[in-house]
C-alpha positions in Angstrom: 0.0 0.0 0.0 0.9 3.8 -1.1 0.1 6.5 0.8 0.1 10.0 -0.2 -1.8 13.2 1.6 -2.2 16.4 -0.1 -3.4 18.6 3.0 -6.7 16.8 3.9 -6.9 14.6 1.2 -5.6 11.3 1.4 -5.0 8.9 -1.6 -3.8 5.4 -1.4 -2.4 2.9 -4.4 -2.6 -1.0 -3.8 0.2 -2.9 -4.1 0.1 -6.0 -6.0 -0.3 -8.3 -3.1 -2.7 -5.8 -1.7 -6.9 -6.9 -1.6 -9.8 -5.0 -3.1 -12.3 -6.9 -0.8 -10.3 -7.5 2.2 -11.6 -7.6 6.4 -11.5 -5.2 9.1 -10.1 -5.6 12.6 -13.3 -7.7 13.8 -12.9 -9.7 10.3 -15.6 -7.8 8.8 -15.4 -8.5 4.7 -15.2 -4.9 3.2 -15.0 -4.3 -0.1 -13.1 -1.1 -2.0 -14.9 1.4 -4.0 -12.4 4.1 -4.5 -8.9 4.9 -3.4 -9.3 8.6 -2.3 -11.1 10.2 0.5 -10.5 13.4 2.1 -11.1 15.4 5.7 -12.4 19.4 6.0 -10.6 21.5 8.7 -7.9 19.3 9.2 -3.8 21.4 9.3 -1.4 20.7 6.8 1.3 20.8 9.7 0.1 17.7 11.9 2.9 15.4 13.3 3.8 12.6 10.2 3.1 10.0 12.9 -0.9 11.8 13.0 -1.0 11.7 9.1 0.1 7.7 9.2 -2.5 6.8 11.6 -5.5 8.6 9.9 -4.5 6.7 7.1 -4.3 3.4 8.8 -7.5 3.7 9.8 -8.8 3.8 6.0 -6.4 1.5 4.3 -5.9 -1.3 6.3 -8.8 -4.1 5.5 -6.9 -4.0 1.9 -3.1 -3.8 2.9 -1.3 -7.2 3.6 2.4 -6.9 3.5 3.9 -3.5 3.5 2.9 0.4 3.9 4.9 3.1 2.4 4.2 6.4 3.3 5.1 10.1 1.5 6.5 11.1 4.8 8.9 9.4 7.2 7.3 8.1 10.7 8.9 7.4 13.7 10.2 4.0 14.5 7.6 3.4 17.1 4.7 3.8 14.8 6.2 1.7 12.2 6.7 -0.7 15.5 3.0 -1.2 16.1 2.2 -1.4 12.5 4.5 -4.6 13.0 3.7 -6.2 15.9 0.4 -5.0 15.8 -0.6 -6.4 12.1 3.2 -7.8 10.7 3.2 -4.8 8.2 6.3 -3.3 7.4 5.6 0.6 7.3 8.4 3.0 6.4 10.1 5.1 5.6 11.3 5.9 9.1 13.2 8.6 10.6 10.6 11.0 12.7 11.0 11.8 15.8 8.2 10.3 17.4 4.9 12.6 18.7 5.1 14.1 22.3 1.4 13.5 24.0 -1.1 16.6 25.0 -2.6 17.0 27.9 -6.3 17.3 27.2 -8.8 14.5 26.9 -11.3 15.4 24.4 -14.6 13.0 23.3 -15.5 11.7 19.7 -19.0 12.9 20.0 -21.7 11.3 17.5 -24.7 12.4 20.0 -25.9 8.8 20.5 -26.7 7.8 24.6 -23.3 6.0 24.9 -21.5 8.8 23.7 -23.8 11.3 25.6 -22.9 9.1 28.4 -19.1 9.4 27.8 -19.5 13.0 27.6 -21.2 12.7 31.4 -18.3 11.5 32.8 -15.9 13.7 31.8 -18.0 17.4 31.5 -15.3 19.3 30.6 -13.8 17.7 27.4 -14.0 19.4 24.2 -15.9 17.5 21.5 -14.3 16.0 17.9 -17.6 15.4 15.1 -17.2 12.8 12.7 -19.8 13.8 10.0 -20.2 12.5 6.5 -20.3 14.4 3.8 -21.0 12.9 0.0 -17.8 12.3 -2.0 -17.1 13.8 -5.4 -16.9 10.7 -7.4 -19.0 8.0 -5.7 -23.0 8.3 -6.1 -25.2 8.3 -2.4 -26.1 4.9 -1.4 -27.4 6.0 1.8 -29.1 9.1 1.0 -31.4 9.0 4.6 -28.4 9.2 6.7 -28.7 12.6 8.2 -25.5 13.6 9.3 -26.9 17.1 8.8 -29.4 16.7 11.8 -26.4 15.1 14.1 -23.9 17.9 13.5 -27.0 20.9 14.6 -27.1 18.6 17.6 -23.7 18.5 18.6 -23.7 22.2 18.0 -26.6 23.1 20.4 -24.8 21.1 23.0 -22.6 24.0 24.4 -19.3 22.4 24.4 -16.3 23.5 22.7 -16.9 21.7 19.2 -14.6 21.0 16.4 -16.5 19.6 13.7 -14.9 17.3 10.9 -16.7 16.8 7.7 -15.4 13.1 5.6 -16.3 11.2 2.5 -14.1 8.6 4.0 -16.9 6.1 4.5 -17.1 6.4 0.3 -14.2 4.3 0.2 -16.4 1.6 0.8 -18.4 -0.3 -2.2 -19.8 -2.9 0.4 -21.8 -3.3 2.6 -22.6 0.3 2.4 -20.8 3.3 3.0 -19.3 3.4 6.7 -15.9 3.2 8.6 -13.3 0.9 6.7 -12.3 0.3 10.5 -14.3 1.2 13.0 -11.5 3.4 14.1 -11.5 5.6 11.3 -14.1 8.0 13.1 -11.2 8.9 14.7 -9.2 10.5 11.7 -10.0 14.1 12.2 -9.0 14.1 15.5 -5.9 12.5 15.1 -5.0 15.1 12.6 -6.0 17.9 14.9 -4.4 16.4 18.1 -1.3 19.1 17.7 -3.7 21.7 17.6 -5.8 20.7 19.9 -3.1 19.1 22.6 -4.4 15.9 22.7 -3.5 12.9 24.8 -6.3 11.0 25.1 -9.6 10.5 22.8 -12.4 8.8 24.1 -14.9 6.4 22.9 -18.6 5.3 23.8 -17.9 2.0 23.6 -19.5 0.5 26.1 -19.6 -2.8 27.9 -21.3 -4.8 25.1 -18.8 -3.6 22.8 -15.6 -3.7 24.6 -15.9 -7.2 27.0 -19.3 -9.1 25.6 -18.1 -9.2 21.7 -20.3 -6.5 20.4 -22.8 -6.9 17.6 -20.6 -9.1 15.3 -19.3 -11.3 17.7 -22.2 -12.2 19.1 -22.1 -13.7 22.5 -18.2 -13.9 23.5 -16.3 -12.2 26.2 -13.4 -10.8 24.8 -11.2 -9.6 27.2 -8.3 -9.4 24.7 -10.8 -7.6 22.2 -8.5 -6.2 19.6 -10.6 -3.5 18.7 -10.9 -1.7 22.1 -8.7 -3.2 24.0 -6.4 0.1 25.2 -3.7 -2.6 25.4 -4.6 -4.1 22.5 -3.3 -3.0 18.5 -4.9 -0.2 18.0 -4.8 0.6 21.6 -0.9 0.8 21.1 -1.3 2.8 17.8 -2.8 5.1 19.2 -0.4 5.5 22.2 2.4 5.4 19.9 1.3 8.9 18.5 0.4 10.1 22.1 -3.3 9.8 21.4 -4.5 6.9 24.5 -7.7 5.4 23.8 -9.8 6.5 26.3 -13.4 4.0 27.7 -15.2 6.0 30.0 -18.1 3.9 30.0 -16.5 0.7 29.1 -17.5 -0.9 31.9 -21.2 -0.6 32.1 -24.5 -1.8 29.7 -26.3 0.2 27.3 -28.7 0.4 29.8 -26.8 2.4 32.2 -25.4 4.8 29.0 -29.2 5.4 28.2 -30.2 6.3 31.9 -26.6 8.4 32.4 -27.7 10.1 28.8 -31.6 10.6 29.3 -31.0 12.7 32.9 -27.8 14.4 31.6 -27.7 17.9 30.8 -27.7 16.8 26.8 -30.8 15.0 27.1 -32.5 17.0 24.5 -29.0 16.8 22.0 -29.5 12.7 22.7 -30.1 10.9 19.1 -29.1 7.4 17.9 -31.3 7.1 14.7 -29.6 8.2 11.5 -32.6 8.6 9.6 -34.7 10.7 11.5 -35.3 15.1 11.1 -37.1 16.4 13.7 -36.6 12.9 15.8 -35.9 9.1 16.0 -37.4 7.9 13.1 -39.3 5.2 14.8 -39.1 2.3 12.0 -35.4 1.5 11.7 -34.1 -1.5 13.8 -31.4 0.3 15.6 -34.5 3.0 17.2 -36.5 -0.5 18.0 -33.7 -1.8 19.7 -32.7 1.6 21.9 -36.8 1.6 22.6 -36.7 -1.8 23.9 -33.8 -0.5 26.6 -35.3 3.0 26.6 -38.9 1.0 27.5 -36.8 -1.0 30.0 -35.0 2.1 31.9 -38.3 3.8 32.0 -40.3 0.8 33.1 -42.9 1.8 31.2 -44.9 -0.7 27.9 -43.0 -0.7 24.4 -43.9 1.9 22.2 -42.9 1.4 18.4 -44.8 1.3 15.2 -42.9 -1.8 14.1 -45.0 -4.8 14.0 -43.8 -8.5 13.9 -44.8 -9.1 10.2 -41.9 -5.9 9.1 -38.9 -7.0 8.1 -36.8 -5.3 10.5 -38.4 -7.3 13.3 -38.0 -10.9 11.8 -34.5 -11.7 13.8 -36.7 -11.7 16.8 -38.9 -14.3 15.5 -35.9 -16.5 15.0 -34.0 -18.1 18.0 -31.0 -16.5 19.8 -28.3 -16.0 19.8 -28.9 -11.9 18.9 -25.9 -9.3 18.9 -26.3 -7.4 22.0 -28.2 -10.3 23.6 -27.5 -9.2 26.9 -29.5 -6.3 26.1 -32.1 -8.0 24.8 -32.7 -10.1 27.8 -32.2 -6.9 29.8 -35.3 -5.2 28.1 -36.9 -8.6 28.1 -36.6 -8.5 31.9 -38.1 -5.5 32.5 -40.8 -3.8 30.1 -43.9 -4.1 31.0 -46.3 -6.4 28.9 -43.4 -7.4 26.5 -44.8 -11.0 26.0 -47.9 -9.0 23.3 -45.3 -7.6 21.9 -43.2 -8.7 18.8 -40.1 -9.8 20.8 -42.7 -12.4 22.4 -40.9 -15.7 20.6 -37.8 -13.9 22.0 -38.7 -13.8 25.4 -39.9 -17.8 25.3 -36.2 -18.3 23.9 -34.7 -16.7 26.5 -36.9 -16.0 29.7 -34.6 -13.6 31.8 -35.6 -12.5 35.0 -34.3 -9.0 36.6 -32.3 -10.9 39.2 -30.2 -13.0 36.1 -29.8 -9.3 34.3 -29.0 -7.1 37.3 -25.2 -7.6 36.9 -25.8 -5.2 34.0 -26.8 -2.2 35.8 -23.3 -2.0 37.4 -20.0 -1.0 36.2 -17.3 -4.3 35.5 -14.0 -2.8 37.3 -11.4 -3.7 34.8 -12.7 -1.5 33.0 -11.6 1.3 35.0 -8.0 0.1 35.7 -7.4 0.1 31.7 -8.7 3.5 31.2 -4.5 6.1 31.2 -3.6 7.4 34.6 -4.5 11.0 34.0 -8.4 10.4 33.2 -8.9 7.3 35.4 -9.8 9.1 39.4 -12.3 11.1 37.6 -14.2 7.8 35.6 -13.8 6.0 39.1 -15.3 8.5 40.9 -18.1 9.0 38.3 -19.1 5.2 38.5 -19.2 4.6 42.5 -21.1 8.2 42.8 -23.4 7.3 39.8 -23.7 3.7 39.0 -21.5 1.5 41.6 -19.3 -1.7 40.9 -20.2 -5.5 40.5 -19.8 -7.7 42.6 -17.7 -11.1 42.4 -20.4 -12.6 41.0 -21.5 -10.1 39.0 -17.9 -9.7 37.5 -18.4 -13.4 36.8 -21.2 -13.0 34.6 -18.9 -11.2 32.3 -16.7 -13.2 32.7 -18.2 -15.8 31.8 -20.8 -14.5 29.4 -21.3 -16.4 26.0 -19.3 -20.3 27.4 
C-alpha cells in the first residue's frame, strides 16, 4: 500500500499483493470502491506519525504486507504497525509525537456517547460527519449527518467539527468506517492543535468485553478493537493519542439512563434517519426503545409490527448481537410477552435478578482506562452507577461459554 496526503486529502495505491475486498479488525469483509477520501478542517502541519495513523485507519482491510508512506514516521509507529498487524511501514526517521494534555470526546450524539460525555464534563468535543464524496454516487441518501452535527452544536461544548467522505471508500456493505477506528481521523489530525492525549470512545460494555454486535455472544477480554492494550490501543499511544473507555465498563442500559438525565438529554439521538426525531421504523431506534422501555419501566412503544422486516430476527432463536441487552429489556418492560419480541422472550426468559449484573459498572474497565483520566471515571461510576460484585464480574466473565 501507497500513501500520499495532499493537506486533507488522502490517496492510497494498492500494491500488488494488496486486496480489493479484504476484512477489518473484527474480520468484517469490506469491499473497496475508490482509493481517495478526504477530511475538512484538518492542518497541513500535523505530526507525520498523526498523518500515518489517519491513514491506517482507511487502508488497512486492503493492505497485507507492506505500507509506504510520503513522509517518514517514527520507529515506534512503524513498530506497532508490525507487531500490531506484521506490516512493514516506512520510511522511518521522525522523531516520534510528544502526548497533549487534554482529553477530548469523539462525539456522535448517541446515549453512549452522551454518556461518555457525562463522565468527563469538561472535554471538548471532535464530530465525525459525513459528507458525500465527489466521485462515488449516495447509497445512503437517509443518513442525516446534517441533523447530528445541529445537535452536537446546540450542546454548548467546545466543538470541532470534521466533515469526511471517507466512508465512500467503501463499495460494500454500504458506506461506513473501513475500521471502526476511522471515526477517529479528524482528531488524530488535529491532536497538535488541539493538545491531545487522550480520545475517548462510547464504547460501552457490550462492545468492549461481551463481543459486540458481530461477535455475538463472546467475552473478549483481549478484544482487539478496544482493547487500550490491544493493537490499535498501542497505535494510538504510539502517537500520544490513548484510547480513552469511560463507559466501558457498564451496559447500554446504564449509557441510556446516564444520557436521558444528563444535561444533553435533549442533543440525545441514535437514529440516523430521522429530522425532527428518531425515526421510529429502523431497527437500531426499536432496539434503543426496547432499553429505553426497560429504563423507564414503562410498555414498548414502536410502530414496528412482527410481520416488518426489521423485526423478523426476533422471531428467529438467539443467539442476537447485544443479547444481553435484549434479555435486559426482556426482563423489565412491561407487557413485553404481546409484543413482537414475544418468541424472544420464550427463547430466552430472563428475569431481573439473572440481568441485574448489568446495571453495574465491571471494574477492569476502570483500571485500563490512562492514569490522568482514570480518578475522575472512578469517581463517576461509584457516585453514579456503583461496581459489581464477584459474582457479578463473573457473569462477564463468563458471558457467552
Amino acid at each position: 500500500m501507497r500513501v500520499t496526503w495532499t493537506g486533507g486529502e488522502l490517496g492510497f495505491r494498492l500494491d500488488p499483493e494488496d486486496e480489493i475486498t479484504g476484512r477489518a479488525a473484527d474480520g468484517y469483509p469490506v469491499k473497496l470502491a475508490i482509493n481517495s477520501c478526504a477530511l475538512s478542517g484538518v492542518p497541513d502541519d500535523a505530526h507525520p506519525d498523526l498523518f500515518a495513523v489517519a491513514a491506517w485507519t482507511v487502508v488497512a482491510p486492503w493492505t497485507r504486507r507492506k505500507i509506504t508512506f510520503d513522509r517518514a514516521v517514527s520507529a515506534e509507529v512503524a513498530a506497532a504497525l508490525h507487531d500490531g498487524w506484521g506490516i512493514e511501514a516506512g520510511p522511518v526517521g521522525a522523531e516520534p509525537r510528544r502526548a497533549g494534555r487534554t482529553l477530548a470526546i469523539s462525539y456522535s450524539g448517541g446515549a453512549d456517547s452522551v454518556a461518555a460525555a457525562a463522565v468527563y464534563p469538561d472535554a471538548p468535543f471532535v464530530h465525525f460527519r459525513r459528507v458525500s464524496h465527489p466521485r462515488v454516487p449516495n447509497r445512503w441518501p437517509h443518513y442525516r449527518s446534517d441533523v447530528l452535527a445541529k445537535l452536537a452544536e446546540r450542546t454548548g461544548r467546545d466543538l470541532t467539527v470534521v466533515g469526511s467522505d471517507l466512508e465512500f471508500t467503501l463499495a460494500e456493505p454500504r458506506p461506513g468506517y473501513p475500521e471502526h477506528h476511522a471515526v477517529a481521523a479528524g482528531a488524530l489530525l488535529l491532536a497538535d492543535r488541539l493538545g491531545l492525549g487522550g480520545l475517548g470512545f462510547g464504547y460501552e460494555l457490550g462492545s468492549r468485553w461481551l463481543g459486540g454486535d458481530r461477535y455475538v455472544l463472546r467475552y473478549t477480554p483481549d478484544n482487539v478493537l478496544w482493547a487500550p492494550h490491544g493493537a490499535w490501543g498501542r497505535l494510538f499511544a504510539a502517537v500520544g493519542v490513548h484510547i480513552v473507555l469511560p463507559v466501558g465498563g457498564v451496559s447500554e442500559a446504564v449509557t441510556m439512563r446516564l444520557a436521558v438525565n444528563s444535561d444533553l438529554k435533549d442533543q440525545v439521538r441514535w437514529c440516523l434517519r430521522g429530522t425532527d426525531g428518531p425515526c421510529r421504523t429502523c431497527g437500531k431506534c426499536l432496539y434503543k426503545e426496547l432499553i429505553l422501555a426497560a429504563v423507564e419501566r414503562r410498555p414498548l412503544d414502536t410502530p414496528i409490527t412482527a410481520d416488518r422486516p426489521v423485526a423478523r430476527k426476533w422471531r428467529l432463536p438467539p443467539p442476537y448481537g447485544g443479547q444481553e441487552m435484549i434479555e435486559y429489556g426482556l426482563a423489565r418492560v412491561p407487557g413485553i410477552e404481546h409484543t413482537l419480541f414475544a418468541k424472544a422472550l420464550d427463547h430466552l426468559r430472563p428475569t431481573e435478578e439473572s440481568t441485574s449484573w448489568l446495571d453495574h459498572c465491571y471494574p477492569p474497565s476502570i483500571e485500563e482506562i490512562p492514569a490522568p483520566w482514570r480518578e475522575r471515571a472512578a469517581a463517576f461510576m461509584a457516585e453514579h452507577v456503583g461496581f459489581m460484585t464477584d459474582d457479578e464480574i463473573r457473569r462477564v466473565e463468563t458471558w457467552g461459554s
